[in-house]
N, C-alpha and C positions, 0 to 999 in steps of 0.2 A: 437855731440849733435844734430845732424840734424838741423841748425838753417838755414833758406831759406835766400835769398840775401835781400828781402823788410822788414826781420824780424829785421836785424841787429840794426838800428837806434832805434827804438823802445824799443830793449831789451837791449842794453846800455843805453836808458837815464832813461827806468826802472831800472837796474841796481845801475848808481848812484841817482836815487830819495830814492831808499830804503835802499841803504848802507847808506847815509849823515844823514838820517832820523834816522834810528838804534842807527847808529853812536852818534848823538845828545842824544837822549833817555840815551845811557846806558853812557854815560858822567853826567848827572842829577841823575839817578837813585840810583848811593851807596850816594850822595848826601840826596837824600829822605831814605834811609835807616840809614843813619847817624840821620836823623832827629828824627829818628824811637825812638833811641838812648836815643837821649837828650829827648825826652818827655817824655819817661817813660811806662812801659807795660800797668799801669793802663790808661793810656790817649789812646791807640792805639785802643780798641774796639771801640771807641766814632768816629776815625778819619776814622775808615774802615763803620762805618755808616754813617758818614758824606759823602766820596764817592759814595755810594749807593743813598742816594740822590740826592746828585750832579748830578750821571749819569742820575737819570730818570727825574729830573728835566730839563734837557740839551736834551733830547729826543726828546722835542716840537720845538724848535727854531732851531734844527739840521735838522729836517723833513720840516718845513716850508721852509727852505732856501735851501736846496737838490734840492727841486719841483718848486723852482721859479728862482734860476742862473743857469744860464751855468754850467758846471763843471770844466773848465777852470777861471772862476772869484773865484767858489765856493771856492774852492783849494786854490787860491792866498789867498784870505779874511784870511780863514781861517789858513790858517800857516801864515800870515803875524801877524793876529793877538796875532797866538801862541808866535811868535818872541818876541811880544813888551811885554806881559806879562814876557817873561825867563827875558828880560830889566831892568820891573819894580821891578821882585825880585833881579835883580843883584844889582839895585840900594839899595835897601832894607837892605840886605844883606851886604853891603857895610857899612851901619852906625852903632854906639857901639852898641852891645851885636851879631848881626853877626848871625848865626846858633841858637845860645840863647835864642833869641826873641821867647818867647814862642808860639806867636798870626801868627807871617810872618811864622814860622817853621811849625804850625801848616795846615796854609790856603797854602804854596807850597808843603807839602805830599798828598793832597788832591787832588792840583793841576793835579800834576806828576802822579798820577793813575787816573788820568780823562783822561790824554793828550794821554797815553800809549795807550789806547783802542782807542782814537777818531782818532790817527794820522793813527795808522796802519790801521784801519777800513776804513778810504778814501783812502790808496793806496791800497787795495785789491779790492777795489769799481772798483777805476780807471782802474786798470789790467782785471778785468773780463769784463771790458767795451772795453777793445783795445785788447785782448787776445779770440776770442773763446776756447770753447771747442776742439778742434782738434789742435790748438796751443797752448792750455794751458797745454795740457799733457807735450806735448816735454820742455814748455820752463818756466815751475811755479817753477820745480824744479832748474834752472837755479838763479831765483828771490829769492826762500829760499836760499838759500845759499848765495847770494850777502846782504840778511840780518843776516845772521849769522855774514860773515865777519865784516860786520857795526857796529854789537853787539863787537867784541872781539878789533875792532880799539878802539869804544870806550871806552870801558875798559880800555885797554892799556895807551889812555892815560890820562883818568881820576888815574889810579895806579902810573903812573909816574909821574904827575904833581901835584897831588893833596897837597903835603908838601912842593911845594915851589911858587904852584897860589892859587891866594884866590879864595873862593867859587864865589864870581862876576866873576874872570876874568874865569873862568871855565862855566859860564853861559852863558858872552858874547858868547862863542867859539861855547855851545850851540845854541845860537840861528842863528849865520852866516851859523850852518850847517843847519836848520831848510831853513833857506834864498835857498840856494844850493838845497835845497827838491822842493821847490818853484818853481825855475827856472828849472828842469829835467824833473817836472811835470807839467808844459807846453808844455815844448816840445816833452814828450811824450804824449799828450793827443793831438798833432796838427799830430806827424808821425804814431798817431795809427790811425788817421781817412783814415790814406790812405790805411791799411789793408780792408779795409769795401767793401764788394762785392759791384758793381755801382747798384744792385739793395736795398740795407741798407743804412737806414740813420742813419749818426750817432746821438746819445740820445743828445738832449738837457741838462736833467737832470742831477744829480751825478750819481744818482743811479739806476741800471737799471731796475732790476728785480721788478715787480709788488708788489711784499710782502714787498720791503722794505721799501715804497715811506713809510706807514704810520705805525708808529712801533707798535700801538693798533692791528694790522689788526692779524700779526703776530702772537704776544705774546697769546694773546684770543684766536684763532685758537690752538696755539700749544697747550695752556692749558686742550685742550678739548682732543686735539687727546693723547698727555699724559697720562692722566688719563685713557683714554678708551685702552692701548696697555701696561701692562704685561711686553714687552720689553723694551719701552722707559723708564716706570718706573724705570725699572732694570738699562737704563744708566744715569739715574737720580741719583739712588744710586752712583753710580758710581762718577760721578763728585762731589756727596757730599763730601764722603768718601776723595776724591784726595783734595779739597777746604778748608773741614778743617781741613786735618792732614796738610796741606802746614802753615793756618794760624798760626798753634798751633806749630809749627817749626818756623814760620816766628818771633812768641812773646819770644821761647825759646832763638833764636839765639840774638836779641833785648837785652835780660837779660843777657846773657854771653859775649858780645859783651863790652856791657857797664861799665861789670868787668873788663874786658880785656885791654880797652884804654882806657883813663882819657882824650886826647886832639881827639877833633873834624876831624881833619885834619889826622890825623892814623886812624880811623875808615873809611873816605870817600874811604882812601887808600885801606884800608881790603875789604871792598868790594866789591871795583872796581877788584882788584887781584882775588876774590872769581868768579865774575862776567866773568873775561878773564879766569881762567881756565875753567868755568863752557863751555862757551861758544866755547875753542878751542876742546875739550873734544866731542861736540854737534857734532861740524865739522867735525870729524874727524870720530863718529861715522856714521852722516850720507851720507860722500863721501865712506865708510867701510864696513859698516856689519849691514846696518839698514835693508834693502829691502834681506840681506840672513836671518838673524835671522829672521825675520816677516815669512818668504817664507819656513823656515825650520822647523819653532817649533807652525808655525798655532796664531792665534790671541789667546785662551784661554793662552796657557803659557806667550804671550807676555803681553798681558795684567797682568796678576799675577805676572809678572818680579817689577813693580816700590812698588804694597803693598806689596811685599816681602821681598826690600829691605828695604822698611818703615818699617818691624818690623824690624829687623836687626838694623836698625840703631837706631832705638828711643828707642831698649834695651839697647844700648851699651850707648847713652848718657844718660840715665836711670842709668845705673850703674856706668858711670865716664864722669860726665859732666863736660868737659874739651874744648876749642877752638878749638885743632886738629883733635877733633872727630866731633865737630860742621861742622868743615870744609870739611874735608872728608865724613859728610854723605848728605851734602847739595849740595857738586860738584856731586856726585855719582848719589843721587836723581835726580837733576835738569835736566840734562845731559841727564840720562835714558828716564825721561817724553818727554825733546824734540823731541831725536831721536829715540826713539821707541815705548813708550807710547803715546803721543798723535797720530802721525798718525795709529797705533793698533786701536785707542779711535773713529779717524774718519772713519776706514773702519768697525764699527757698524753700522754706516747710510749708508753702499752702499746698506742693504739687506730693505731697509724700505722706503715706498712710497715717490711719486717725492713731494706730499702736505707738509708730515712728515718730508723730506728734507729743505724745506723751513720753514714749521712752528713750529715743533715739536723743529726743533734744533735750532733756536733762541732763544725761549723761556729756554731750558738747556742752550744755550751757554751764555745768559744773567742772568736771572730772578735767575735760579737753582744755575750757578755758585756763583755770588754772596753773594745769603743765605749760603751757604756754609761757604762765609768769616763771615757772621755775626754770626752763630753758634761755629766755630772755634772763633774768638774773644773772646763770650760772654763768653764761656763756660771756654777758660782761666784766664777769671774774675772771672767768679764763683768761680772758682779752685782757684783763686790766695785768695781774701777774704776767703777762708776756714782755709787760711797758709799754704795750699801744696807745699811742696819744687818743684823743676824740677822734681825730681826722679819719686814721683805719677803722674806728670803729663807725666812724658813718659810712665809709666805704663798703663794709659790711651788712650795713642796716638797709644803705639801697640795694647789693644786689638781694637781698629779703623781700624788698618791695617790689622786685622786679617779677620777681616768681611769683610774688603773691599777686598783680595785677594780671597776670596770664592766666591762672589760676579762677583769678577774677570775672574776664570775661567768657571763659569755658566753663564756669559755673551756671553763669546767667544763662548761656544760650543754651546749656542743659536742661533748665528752669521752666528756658519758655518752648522748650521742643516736649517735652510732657506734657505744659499747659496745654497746648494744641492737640496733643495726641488725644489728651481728657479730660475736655472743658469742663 
């Protein structure tokens, strides 16, 4: 892996900051999916706007404090306080009705897709601040995959535990790893200063790059160049199309789930299991045949690989919406997007300026992604008040897939009619 002898410290305590982090996450997360559950499909467009707010209201107080602590205090503060909130819900959680409580179930899914973006968003902050470009190549790919791993422990043992700890003590376990995140990322933020040529000083701030300090700067910016670039547009489609055929799976599997298990504690199970194969599947693909299939078949098919498989599968749950096709077309999907489709998704932005880099793709990887969930929601509201069974609504979701696989490959070949033009 080419790792030099001063990298070593460094890229083990990155290592375990982002496995215990992962790790934690995806122990919560069939948790919040559980929750997904108990509230019902009608409640869930209301909860995925509530997130959206949440995030952009959380954007001002995350930029003030960036620009005025250290990123050694920032870090602490900020998962120490994640910790004490996992606490508060453990506590929560603990007294009668448990999962139940329509108001605490309601305000920790909201949570939990708040914390997902905000936790990983500070350690890739962190890593591009102790990591250049020329050590990020050799050693990023190192770091994904130590979050993979993170993802599939915690699976593991949210699947194995979850029928015989309760949702608290499953929390607490959460938040000691969040603790663990805390401590790796100190000391990786003290052994990455000493990579710093003696003429760099290391950033005071979290965050390093100029666009980030104030998130308006960005967004505004991207808005303009967006709209003025033909191709951004086109991966604007693009993320819609993936955003909310994801939500509109995320509400179907909610509804058949719910048929499925009748107790709380088998669903956290289902899918934390769904979660660990999804995850070992990811791995396996991307230590495998990610970087030959990309290398072989060109970004236009690779891209057209995940809406292809989205028609495929929202036919076949269309015609016999059953768990084990639930299941099999969500590990298949998920899997696919990680280890081929999304980096496909991000070698669209190697061909499009360094500004575009920075602004264009904030703005889609926030603002676009997002609406996406709020259109996906809405629309299986609409759907659902009309009294569309599953069946129309997969009907629907394929012709989504259809557009977005055309889309697909007119992207790519965009992509790579650029590359050529300027290698």
């Amino acid at each position: 892996m080419r790792v030099r002898r001063e990298e070593i410290a460094p890229l083990l305590w990155g290592w375990l900051y982002v496995f215990s982090l992962l790790c934690a996450y995806y122990i919560i997360r069939p948790i919040r999916d559980t929750i997904s559950t108990v509230a019902g499909a009608h409640t869930l467009p209301w909860l995925f706007s509530a997130v959206l707010v949440t995030m952009l209201l959380l954007q001002w107080p995350y930029n003030f404090l960036t620009q005025r602590l250290p990123r050694e205090r920032f870090i602490a503060y900020s998962y120490h306080f994640c910790s004490l909130i996992l606490l508060l819900f453990a506590a929560l959680f603990f007294l009668p009705g448990g999962l139940n409580n329509r108001w605490v179930g309601r305000i920790f899914f909201i949570w939990v897709s708040v914390f997902n973006l905000f936790a990983v968003s500070v350690f890739w902050a962190l890593i591009v601040d102790v990591f250049d470009t020329r050590r990020g190549k050799r050693l990023f790919g190192l770091l994904a995959a130590a979050a993979t791993v993170g993802a599939i422990a915690g699976s593991t043992v949210t699947a194995l535990l979850a029928r015989h700890l309760s949702t608290s003590a499953l929390l607490v376990l959460s938040a000691l790893l969040v603790q663990i995140s805390v401590f790796s990322a100190v000391r990786l933020s003290r052994r990455g200063a000493q990579l710093k040529k003696p003429a760099e000083e290391p950033t005071g701030n979290m965050l390093v790059n100029e666009t980030a300090k104030n998130v308006l700067t960005p967004l505004l910016a991207g808005i303009r160049q967006t709209i003025k670039s033909p191709y951004l547009l086109g991966i604007c489609g693009y993320i819609l199309f993936y955003s909310v055929t994801s939500t509109l799976l995320y509400f179907q599997q909610a509804s058949i789930v719910r048929q499925a298990f009748s107790d709380e504690s088998q669903r956290t199970a289902f899918f934390a299991s769904v979660d660990l194969a999804i995850n070992i599947l990811t791995l396996l693909c991307q230590l495998t045949v990610t970087g030959r299939i990309i290398s072989r078949f060109g970004t236009p098919y690779t891209l057209a690989l995940l809406p292809f498989i989205s028609i495929i599968g929202f036919a076949w749950l269309g015609w016999a919406p059953s768990l084990s096709i639930l299941v099999g077309f969500t590990i298949l999907r998920r899997a696919v997007n990680f280890a081929l489709a999304r980096p496909s998704r991000e070698i669209l932005f190697t061909v499009v300026s360094k500004q575009e880099k920075y602004h264009a793709k904030v703005f889609i990887d926030t603002l676009v992604y997002r609406t996406g969930d709020q259109i996906g929601a809405w629309s299986y509201q609409a759907l659902s008040v009309l009294g569309l069974a599953l069946a129309p609504m997969a009907i629907f979701s394929v012709a989504l897939a259809c557009g977005w696989m055309l889309l697909s490959f007119l992207l790519g070949k965009s992509q790579e009619k650029i590359s050529f033009k300027n290698p």
